[in-house]
N, C-alpha and C positions, 0 to 999 in steps of 0.2 A: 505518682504517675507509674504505671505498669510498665516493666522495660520484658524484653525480649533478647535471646540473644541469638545473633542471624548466626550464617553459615560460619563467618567469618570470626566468631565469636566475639563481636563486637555489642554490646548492649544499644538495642533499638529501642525507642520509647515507642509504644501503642500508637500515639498521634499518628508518627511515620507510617506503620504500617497501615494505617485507616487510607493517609493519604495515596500510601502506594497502591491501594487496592482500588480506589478511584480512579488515579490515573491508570491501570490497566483496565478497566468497565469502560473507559473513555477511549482507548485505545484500540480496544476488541471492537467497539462500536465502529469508530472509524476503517476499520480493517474489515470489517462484513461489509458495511457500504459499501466499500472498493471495490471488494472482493463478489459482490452480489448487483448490486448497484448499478454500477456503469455499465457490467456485460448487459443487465436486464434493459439501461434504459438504450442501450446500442442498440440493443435487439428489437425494441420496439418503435426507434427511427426508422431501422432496416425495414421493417413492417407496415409504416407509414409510406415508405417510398412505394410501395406497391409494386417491385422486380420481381421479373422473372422467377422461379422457387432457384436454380439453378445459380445467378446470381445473387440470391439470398444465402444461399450456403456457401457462396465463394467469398464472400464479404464477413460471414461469419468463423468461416475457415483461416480466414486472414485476421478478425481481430482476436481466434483463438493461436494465433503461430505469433502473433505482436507478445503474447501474454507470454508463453512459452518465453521468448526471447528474453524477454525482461526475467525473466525468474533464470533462465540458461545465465546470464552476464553476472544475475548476483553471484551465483552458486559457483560460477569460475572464479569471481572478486575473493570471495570467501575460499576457495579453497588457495588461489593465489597468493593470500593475506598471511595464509597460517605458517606461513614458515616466516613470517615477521614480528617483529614485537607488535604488541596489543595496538586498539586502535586506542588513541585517545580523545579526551573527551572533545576536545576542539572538530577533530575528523565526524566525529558523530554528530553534532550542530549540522553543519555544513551536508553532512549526509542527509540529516532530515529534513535542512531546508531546501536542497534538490528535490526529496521529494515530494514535499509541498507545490514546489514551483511545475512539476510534471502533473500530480493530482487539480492543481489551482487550472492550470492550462488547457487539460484535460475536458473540466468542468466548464471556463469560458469558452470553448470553442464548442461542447456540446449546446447552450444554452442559445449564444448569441450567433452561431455562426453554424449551424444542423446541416446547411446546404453542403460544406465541407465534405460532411461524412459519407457523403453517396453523389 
């Protein structure tokens, strides 16, 4: 078997890397979604309501200041964090399943419940 050795100079076997290169193409996948995805399909509920242009950009303006917000809170959490010890891996579970249950919620309220949104 092919080994590698990471940063860390610990010897990685080939498989590993195969898999971690998957898990990130999986990963990036899920993150363009998010990240193209929801504004796109926001935008074209917004569009389906038929408001006013002025209300169209005010609703647009708002789920672009939701985004901002959420990315302002990381970027505080993170720079709050660093004068701590590391996260460990427990914190990071927990973290990811937060944002599963934010992305999951997101998704059910778009699908089953549209009227929400406007």
């Amino acid at each position: 078997m092919s080994r590698h050795t990471s940063v860390t100079g610990v010897a990685v076997p080939a498989r590993d890397r195969c898999c971690d290169a998957v898990h990130l193409g999986q990963r990036s996948t899920c993150q363009a979604l998010c990240t193209a995805g929801l504004p796109a399909l926001y935008s074209q509920i917004l569009t389906m309501q038929q408001l006013p242009r002025w209300q169209e950009y005010l609703y647009l303006g708002l789920s672009i200041l939701a985004y901002m917000f959420d990315d302002t809170l990381m970027v505080l959490g993170v720079v709050a964090t660093l004068a701590h010890p590391k996260m460990q891996e427990v914190h990071g579970r927990w973290l990811k399943l937060l944002s599963a249950v934010v992305i999951l919620a997101l998704g059910l309220v778009m699908l089953l419940r549209p009227e929400w949104l406007g």
